[in-house]
TORFIRO-489134 format. One record per atom (N, C-alpha, C): residue number from 0; atom name; x, y, z. Coordinates in pm, 1 decimal. Layout:
<atoms>
(atom NUM 'CA' (X Y Z))
...
</atoms>
This chain:
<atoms>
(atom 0 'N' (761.6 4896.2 -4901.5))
(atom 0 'CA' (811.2 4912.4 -4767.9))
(atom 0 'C' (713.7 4852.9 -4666.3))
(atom 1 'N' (588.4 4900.2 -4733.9))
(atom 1 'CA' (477.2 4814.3 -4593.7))
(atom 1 'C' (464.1 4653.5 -4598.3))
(atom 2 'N' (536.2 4622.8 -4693.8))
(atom 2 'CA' (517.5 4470.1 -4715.3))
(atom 2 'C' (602.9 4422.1 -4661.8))
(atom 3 'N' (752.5 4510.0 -4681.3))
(atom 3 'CA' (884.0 4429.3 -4588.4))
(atom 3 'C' (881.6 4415.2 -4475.9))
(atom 4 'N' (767.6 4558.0 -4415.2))
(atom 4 'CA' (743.3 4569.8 -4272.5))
(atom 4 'C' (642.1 4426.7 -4180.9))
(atom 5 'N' (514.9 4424.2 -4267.3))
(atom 5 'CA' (470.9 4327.5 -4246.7))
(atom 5 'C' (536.3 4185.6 -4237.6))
(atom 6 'N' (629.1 4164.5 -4346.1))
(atom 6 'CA' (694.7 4015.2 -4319.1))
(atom 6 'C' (763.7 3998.5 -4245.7))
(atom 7 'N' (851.6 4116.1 -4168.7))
(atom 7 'CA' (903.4 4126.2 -4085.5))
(atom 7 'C' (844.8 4093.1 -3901.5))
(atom 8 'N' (724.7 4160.0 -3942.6))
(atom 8 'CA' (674.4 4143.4 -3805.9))
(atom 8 'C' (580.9 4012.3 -3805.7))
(atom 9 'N' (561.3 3945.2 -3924.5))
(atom 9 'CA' (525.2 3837.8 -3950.6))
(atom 9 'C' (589.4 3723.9 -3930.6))
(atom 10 'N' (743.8 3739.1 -3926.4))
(atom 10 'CA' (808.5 3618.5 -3894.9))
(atom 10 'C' (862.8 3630.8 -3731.2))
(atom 11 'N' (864.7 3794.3 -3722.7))
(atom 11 'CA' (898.3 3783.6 -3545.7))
(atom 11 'C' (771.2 3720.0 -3484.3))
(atom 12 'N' (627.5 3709.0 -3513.5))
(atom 12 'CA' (548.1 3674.3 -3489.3))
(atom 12 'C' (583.5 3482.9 -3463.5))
(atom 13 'N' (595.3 3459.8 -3569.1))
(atom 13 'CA' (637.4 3338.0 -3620.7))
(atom 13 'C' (681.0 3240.2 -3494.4))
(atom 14 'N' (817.7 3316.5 -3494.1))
(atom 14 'CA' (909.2 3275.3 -3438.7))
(atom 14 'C' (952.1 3271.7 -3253.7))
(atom 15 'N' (823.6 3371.2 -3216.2))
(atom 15 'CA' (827.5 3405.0 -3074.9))
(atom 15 'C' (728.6 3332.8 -3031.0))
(atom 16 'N' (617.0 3294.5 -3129.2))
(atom 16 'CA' (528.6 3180.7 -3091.0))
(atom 16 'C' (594.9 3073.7 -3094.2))
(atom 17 'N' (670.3 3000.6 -3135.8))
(atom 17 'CA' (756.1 2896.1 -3162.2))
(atom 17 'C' (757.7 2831.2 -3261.8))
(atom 18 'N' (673.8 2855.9 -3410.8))
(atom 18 'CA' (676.5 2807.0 -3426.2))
(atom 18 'C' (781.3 2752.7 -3581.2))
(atom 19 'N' (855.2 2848.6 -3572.2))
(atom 19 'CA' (962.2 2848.9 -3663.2))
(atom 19 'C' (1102.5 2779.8 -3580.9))
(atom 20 'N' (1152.3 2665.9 -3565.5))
(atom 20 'CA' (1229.3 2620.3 -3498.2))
(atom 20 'C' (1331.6 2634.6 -3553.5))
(atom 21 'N' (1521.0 2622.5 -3468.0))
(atom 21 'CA' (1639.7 2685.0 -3519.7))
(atom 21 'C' (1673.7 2504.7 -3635.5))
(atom 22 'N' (1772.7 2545.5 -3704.3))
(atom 22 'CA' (1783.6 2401.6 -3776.3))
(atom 22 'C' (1925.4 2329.0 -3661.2))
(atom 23 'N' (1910.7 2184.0 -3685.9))
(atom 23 'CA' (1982.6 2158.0 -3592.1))
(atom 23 'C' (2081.3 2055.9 -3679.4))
(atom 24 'N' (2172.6 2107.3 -3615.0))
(atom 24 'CA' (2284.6 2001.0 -3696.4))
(atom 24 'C' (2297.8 1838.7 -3653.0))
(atom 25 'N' (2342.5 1775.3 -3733.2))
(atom 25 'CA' (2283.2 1636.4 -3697.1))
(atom 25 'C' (2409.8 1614.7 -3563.4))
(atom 26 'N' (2568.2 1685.2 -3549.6))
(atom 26 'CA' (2600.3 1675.6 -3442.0))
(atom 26 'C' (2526.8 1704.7 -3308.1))
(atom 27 'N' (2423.3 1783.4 -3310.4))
(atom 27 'CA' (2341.8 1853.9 -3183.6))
(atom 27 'C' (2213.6 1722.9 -3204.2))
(atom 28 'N' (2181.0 1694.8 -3302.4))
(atom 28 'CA' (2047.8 1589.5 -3283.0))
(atom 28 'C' (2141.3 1460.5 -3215.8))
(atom 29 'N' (2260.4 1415.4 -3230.3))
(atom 29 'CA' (2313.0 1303.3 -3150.7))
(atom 29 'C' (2361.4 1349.8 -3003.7))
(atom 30 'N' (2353.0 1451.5 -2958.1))
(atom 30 'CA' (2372.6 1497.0 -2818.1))
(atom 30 'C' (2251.8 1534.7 -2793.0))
(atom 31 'N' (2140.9 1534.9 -2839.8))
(atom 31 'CA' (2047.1 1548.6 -2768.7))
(atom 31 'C' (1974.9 1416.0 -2754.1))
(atom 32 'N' (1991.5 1309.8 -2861.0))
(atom 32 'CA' (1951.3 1188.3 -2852.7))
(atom 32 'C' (2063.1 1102.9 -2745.6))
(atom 33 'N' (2163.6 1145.0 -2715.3))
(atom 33 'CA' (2273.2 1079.1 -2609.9))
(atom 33 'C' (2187.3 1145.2 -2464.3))
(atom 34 'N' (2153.3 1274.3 -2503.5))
(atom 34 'CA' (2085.1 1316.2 -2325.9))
(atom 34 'C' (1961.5 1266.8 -2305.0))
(atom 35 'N' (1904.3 1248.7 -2426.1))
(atom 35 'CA' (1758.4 1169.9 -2387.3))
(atom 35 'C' (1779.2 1029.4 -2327.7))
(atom 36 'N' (1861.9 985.9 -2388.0))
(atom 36 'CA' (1901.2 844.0 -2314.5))
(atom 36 'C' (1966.2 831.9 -2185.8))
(atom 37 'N' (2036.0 930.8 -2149.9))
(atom 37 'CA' (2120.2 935.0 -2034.5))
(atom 37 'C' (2015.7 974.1 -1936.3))
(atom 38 'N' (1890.0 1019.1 -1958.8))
(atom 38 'CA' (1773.2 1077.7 -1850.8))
(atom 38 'C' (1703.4 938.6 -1851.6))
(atom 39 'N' (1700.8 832.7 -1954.3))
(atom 39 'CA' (1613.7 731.2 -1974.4))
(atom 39 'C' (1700.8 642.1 -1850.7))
(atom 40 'N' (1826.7 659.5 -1860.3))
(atom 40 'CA' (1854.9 535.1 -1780.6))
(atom 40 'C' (1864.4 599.6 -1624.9))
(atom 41 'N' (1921.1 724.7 -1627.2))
(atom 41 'CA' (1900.0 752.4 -1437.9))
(atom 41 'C' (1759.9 735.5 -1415.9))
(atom 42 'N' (1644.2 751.4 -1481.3))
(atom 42 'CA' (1531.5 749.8 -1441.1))
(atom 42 'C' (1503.9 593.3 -1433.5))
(atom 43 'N' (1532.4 535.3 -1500.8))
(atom 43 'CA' (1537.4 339.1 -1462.5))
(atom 43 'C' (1625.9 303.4 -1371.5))
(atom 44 'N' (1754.6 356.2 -1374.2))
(atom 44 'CA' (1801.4 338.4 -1204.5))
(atom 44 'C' (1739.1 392.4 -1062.0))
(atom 45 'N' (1632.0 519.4 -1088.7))
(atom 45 'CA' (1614.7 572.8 -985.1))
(atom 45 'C' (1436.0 436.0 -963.3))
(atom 46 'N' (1407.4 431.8 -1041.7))
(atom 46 'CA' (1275.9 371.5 -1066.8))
(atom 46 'C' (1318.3 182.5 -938.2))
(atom 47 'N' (1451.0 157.1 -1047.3))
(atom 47 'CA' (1503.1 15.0 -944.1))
(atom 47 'C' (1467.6 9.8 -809.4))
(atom 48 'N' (1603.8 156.0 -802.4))
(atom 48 'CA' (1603.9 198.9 -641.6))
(atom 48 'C' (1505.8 177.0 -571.7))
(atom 49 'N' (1397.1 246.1 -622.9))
(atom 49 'CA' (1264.8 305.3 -552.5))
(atom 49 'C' (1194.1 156.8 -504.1))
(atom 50 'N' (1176.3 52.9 -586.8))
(atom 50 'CA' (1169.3 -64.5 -591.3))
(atom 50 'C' (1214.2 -143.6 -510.0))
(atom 51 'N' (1358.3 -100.8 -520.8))
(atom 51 'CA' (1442.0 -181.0 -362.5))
(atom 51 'C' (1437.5 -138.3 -225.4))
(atom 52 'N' (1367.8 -35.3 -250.9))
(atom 52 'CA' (1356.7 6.1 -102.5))
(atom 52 'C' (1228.8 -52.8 -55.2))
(atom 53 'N' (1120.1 -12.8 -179.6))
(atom 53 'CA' (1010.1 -61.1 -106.9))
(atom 53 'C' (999.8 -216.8 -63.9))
(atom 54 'N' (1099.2 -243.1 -154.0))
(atom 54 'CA' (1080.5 -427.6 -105.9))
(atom 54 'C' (1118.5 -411.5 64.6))
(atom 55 'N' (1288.7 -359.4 41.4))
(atom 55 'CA' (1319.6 -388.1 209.0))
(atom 55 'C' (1213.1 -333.8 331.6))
(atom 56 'N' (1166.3 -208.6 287.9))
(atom 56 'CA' (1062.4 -148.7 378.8))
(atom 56 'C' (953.4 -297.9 397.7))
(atom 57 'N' (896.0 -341.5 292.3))
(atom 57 'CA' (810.5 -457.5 268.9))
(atom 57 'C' (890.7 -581.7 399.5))
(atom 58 'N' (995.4 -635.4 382.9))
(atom 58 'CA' (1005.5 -727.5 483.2))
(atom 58 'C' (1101.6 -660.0 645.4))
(atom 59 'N' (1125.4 -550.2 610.6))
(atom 59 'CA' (1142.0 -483.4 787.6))
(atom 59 'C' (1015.6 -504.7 847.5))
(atom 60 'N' (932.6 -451.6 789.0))
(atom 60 'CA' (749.5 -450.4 834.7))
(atom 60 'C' (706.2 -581.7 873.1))
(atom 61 'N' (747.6 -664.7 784.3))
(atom 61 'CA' (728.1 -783.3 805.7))
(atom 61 'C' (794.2 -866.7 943.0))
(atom 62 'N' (916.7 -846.4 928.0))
(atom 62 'CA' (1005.8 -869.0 1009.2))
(atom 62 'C' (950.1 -837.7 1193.7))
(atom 63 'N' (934.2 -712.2 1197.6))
(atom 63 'CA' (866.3 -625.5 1272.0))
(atom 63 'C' (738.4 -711.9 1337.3))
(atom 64 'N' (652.6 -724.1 1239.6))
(atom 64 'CA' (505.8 -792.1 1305.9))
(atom 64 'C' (518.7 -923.4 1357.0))
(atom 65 'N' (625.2 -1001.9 1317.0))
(atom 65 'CA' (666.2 -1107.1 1342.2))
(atom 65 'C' (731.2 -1112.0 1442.7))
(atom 66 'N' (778.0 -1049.2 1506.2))
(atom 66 'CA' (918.1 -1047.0 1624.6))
(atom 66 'C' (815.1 -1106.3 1754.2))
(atom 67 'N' (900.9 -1213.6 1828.7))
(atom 67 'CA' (806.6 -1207.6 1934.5))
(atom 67 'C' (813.6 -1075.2 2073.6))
(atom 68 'N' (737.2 -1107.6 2107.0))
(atom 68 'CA' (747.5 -1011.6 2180.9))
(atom 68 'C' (757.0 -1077.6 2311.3))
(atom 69 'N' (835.6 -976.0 2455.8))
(atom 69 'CA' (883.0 -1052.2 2586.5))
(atom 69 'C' (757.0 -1042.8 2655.7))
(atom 70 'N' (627.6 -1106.1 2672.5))
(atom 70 'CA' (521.4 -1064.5 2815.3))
(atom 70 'C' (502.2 -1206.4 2875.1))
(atom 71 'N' (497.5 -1106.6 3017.2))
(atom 71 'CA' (432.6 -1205.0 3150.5))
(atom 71 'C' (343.7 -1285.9 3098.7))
(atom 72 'N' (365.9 -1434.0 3131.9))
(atom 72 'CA' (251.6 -1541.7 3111.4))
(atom 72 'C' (195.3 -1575.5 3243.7))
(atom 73 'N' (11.6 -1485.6 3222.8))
(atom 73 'CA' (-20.4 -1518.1 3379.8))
(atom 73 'C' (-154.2 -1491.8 3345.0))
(atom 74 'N' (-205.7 -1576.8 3435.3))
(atom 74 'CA' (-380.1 -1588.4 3466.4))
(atom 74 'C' (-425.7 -1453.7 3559.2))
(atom 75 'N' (-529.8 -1382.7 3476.8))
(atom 75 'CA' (-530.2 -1296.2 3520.6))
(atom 75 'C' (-718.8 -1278.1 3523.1))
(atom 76 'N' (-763.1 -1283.8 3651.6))
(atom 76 'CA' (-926.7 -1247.5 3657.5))
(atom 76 'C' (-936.8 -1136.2 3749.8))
(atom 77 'N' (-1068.0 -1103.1 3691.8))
(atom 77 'CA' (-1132.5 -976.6 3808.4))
(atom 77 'C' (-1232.5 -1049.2 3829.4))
(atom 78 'N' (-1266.6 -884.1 3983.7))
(atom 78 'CA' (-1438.4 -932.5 3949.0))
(atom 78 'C' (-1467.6 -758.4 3989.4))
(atom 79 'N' (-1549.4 -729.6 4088.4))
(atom 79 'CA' (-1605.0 -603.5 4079.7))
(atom 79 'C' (-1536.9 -480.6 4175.1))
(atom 80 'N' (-1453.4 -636.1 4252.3))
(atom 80 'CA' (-1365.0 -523.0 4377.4))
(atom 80 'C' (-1239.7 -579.7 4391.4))
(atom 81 'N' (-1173.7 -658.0 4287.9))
(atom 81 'CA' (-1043.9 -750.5 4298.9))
(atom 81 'C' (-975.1 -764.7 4171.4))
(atom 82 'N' (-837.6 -754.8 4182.4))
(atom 82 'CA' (-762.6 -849.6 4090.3))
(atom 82 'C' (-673.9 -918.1 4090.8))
(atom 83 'N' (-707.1 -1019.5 4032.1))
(atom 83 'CA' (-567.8 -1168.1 4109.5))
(atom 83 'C' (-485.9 -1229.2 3950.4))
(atom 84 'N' (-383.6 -1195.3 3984.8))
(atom 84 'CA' (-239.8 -1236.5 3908.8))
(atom 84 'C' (-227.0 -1292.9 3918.9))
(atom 85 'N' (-163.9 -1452.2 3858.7))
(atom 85 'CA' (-82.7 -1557.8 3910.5))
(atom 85 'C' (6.9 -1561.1 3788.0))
(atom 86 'N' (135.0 -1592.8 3832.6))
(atom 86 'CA' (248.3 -1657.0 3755.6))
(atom 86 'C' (230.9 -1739.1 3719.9))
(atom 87 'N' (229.7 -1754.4 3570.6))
(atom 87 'CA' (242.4 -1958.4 3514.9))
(atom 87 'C' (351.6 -1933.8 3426.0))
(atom 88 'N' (438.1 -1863.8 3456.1))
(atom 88 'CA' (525.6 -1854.6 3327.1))
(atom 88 'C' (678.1 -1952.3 3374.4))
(atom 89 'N' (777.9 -1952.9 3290.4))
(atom 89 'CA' (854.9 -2062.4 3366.4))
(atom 89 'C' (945.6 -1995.9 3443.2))
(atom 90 'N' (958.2 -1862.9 3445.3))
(atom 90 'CA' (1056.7 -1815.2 3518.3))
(atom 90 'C' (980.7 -1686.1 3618.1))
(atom 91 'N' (1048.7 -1672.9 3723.5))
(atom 91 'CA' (1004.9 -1561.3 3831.5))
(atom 91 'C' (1002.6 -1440.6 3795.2))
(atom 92 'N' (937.4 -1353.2 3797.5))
(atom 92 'CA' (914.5 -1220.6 3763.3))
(atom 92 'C' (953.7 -1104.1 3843.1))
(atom 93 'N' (1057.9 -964.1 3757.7))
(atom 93 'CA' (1064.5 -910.2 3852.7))
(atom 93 'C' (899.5 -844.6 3880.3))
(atom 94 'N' (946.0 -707.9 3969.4))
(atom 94 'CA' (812.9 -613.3 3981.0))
(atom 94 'C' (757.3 -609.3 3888.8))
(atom 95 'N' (625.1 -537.3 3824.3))
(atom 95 'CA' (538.1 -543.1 3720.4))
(atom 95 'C' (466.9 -446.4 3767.1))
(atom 96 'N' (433.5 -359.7 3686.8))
(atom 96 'CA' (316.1 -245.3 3648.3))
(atom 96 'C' (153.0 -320.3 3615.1))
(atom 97 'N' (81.7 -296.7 3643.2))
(atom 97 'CA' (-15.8 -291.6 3632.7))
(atom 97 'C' (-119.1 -160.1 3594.5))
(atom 98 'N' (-200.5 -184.4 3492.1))
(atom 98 'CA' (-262.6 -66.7 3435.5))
(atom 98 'C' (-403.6 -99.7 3407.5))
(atom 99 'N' (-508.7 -32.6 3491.9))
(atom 99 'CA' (-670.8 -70.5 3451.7))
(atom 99 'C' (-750.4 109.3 3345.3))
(atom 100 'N' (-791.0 40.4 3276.6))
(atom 100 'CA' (-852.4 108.0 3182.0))
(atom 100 'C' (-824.7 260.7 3130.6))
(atom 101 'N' (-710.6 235.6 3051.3))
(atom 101 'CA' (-581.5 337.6 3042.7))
(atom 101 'C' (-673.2 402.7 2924.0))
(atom 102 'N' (-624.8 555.6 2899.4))
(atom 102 'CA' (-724.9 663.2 2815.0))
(atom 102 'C' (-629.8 632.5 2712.5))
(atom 103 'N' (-666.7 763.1 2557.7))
(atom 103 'CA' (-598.9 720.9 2468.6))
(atom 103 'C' (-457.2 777.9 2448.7))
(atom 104 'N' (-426.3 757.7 2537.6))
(atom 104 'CA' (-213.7 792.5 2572.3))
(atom 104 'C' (-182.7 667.5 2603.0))
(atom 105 'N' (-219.6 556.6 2603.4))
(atom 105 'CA' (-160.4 435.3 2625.2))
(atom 105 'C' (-171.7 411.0 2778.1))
(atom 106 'N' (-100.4 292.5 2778.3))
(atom 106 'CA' (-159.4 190.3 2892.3))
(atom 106 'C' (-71.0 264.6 3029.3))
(atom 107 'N' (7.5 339.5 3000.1))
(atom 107 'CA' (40.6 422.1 3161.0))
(atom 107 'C' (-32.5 555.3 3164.0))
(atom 108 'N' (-157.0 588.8 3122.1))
(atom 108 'CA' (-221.4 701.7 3099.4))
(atom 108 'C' (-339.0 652.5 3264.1))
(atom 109 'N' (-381.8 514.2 3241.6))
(atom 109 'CA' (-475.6 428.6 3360.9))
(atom 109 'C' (-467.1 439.1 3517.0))
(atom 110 'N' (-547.9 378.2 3547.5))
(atom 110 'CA' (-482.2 381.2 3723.9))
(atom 110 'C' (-456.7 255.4 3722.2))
(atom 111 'N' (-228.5 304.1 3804.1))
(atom 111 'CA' (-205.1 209.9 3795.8))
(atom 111 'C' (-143.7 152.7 3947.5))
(atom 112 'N' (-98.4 46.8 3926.6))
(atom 112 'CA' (-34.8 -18.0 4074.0))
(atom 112 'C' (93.0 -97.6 4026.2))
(atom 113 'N' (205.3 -83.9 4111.3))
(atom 113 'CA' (358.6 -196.2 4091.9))
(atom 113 'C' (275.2 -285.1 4224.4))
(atom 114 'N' (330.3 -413.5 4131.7))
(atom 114 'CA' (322.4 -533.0 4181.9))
(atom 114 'C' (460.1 -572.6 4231.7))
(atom 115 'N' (482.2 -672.8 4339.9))
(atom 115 'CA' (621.3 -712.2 4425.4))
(atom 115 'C' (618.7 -820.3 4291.2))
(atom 116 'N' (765.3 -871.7 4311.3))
(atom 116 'CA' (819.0 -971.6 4223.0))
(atom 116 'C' (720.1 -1083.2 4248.5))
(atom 117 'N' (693.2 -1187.8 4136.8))
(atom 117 'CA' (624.3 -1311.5 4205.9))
(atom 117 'C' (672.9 -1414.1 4151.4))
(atom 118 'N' (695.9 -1532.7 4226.2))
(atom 118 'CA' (757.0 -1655.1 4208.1))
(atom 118 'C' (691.6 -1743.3 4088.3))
(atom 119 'N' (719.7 -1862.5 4037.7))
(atom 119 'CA' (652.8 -1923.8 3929.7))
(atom 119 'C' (533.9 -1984.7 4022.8))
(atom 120 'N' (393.7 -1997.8 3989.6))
(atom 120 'CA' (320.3 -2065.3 4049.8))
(atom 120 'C' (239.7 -1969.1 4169.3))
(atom 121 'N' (333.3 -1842.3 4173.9))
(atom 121 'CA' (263.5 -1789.1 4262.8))
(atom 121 'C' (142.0 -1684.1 4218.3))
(atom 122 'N' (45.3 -1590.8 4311.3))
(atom 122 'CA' (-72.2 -1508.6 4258.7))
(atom 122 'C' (-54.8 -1392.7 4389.7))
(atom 123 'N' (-105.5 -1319.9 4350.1))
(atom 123 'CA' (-124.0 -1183.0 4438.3))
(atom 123 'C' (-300.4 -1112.0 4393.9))
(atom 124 'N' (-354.2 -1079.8 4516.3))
(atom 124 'CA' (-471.3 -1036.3 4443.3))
(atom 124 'C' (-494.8 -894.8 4505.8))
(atom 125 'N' (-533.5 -794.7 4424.9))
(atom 125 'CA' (-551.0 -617.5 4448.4))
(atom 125 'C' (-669.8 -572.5 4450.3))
(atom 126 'N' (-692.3 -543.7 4558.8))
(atom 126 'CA' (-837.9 -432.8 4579.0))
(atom 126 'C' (-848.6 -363.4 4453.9))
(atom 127 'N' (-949.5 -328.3 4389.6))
(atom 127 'CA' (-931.9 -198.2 4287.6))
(atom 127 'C' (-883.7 -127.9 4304.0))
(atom 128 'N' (-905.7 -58.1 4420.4))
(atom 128 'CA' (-944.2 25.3 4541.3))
(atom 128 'C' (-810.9 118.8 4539.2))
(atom 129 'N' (-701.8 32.7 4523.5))
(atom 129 'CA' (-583.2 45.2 4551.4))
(atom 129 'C' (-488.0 93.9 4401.8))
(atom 130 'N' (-555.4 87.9 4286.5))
(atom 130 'CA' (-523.7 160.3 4154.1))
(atom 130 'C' (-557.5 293.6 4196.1))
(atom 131 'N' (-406.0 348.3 4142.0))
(atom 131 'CA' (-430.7 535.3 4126.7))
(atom 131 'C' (-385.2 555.1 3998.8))
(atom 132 'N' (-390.2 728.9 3972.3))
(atom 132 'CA' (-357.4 757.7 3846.5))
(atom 132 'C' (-242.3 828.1 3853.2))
(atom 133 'N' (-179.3 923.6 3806.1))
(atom 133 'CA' (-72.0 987.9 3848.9))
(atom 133 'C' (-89.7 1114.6 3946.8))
(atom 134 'N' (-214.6 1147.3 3941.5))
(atom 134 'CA' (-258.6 1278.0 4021.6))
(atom 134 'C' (-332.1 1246.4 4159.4))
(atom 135 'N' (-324.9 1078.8 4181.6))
(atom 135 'CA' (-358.1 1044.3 4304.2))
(atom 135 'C' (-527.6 977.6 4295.1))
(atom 136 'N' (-559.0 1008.6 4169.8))
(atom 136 'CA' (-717.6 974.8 4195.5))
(atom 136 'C' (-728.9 795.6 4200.8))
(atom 137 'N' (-813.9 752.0 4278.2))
(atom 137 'CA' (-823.8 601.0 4297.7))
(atom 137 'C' (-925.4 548.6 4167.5))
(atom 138 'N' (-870.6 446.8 4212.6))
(atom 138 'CA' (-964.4 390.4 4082.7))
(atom 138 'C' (-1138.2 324.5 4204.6))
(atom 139 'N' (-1224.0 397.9 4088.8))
(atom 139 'CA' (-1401.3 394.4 4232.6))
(atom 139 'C' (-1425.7 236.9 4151.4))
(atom 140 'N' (-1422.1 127.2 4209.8))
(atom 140 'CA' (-1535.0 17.7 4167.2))
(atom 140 'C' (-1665.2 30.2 4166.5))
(atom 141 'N' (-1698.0 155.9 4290.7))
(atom 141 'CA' (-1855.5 123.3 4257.9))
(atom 141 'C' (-1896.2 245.1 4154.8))
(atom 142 'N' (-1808.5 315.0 4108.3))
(atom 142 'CA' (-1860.0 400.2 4016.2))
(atom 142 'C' (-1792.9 393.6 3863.6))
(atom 143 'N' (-1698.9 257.9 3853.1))
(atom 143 'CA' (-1610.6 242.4 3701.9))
(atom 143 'C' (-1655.7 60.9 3742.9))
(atom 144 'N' (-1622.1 30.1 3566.5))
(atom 144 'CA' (-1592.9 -93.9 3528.4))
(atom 144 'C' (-1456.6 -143.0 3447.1))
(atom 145 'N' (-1393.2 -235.5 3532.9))
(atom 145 'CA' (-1250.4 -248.8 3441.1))
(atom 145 'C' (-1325.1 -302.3 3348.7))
(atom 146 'N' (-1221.3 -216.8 3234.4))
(atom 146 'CA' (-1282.6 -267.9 3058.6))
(atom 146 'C' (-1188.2 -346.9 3004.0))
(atom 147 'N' (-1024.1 -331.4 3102.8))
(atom 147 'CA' (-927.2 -392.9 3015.1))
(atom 147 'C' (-792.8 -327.2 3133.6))
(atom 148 'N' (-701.8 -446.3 3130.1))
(atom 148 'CA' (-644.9 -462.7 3205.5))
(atom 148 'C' (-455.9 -455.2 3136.8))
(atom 149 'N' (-352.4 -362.7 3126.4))
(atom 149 'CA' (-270.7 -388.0 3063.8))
(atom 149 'C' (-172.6 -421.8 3216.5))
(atom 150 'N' (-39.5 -504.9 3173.3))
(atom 150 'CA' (78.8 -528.9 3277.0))
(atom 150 'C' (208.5 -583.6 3180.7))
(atom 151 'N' (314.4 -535.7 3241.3))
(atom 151 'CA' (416.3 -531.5 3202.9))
(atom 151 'C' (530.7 -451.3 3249.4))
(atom 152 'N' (666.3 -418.6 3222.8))
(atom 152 'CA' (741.0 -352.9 3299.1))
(atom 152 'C' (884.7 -482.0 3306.9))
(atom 153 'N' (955.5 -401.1 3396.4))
(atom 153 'CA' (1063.3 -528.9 3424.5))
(atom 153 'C' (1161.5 -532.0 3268.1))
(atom 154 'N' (1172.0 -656.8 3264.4))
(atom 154 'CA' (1196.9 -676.1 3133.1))
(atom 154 'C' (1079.6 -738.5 3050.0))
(atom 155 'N' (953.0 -695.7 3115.1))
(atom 155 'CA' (842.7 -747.3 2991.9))
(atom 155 'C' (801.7 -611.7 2913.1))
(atom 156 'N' (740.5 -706.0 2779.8))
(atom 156 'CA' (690.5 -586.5 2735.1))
(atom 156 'C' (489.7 -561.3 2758.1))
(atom 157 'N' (464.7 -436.6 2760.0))
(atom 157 'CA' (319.2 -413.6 2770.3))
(atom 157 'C' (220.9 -507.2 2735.4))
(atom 158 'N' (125.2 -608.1 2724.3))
(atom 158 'CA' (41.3 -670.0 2696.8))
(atom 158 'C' (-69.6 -612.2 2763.7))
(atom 159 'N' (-226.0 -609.0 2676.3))
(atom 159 'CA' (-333.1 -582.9 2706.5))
(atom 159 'C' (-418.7 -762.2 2751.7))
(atom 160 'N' (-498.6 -726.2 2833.1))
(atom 160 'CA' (-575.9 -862.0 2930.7))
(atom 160 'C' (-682.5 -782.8 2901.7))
(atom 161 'N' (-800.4 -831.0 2823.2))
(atom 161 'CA' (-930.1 -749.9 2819.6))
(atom 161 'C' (-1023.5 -812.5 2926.0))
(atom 162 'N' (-1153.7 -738.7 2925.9))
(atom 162 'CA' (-1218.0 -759.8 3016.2))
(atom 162 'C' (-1271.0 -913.9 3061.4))
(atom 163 'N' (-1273.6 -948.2 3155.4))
(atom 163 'CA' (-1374.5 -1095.5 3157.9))
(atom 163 'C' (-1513.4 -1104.9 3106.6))
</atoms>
């Protein structure tokens, strides 16, 4: 009796460890060899996919860095208490934003000034003096240095003018 008992708890042993497996009929080994394959190929279709996307992501990006972009073509100098714009582009410009040494929120974060429309060939030149920020503060020449100059607006887009 203690022996039947033992083999008994010897094969529940066995078998709860795993390592007595059920027998499988060769109908169940071809449905399990049909599902192994059926996981082989969604996983090579999903693998394609994954592939095709990254390509398209690959030339949107591309696409993207390439695009031109619309900005004002204009000569643009400072000096310690001035800044002078001129139009060289082929067509007249409407108004334009102007932005001097914008924080890191981007180029309308700066003190800025709207410029009047300007003709092809034409220039306008701005006191510093005359840059504010949104809370009214002026832009001090004798206590800042323009580091970098952004303009755009209208139908242009933002371009940075770094320092002279």
């Amino acid at each position: 009796m203690k022996n039947k008992l033992a083999i008994s708890v010897l094969t529940a042993c066995v078998i709860a460890l795993g390592a007595c497996k059920p027998k499988v009929t060769p109908e169940q080994q071809m449905q399990q060899e049909e599902q192994q394959k059926q996981q082989e190929e969604r996983l090579q279709k999903t693998q394609e996919i994954m592939a095709k996307r990254d390509a398209e992501r690959a030339h949107i990006h591309a696409v993207e860095t390439t695009q031109h972009h619309n900005v004002a073509n204009a000569n643009i100098s400072y000096d310690d208490y001035n800044v002078r714009i001129k139009n060289v582009d082929t067509n007249d410009w409407p108004e334009l934003n102007v932005y001097l040494n914008p924080g890191k929120w981007g180029p309308m974060s700066g003190y800025g000034i709207r410029i009047p429309s300007l003709q092809i060939g034409k220039g306008i030149t701005i006191p510093l003096s005359q840059f504010t920020k949104d809370n009214g503060e002026r832009f001090n020449p004798s206590a800042y240095k323009v580091t970098e100059l952004w303009m755009g607006g209208g139908n242009f887009d933002y371009e940075k003018f770094g320092a002279n």
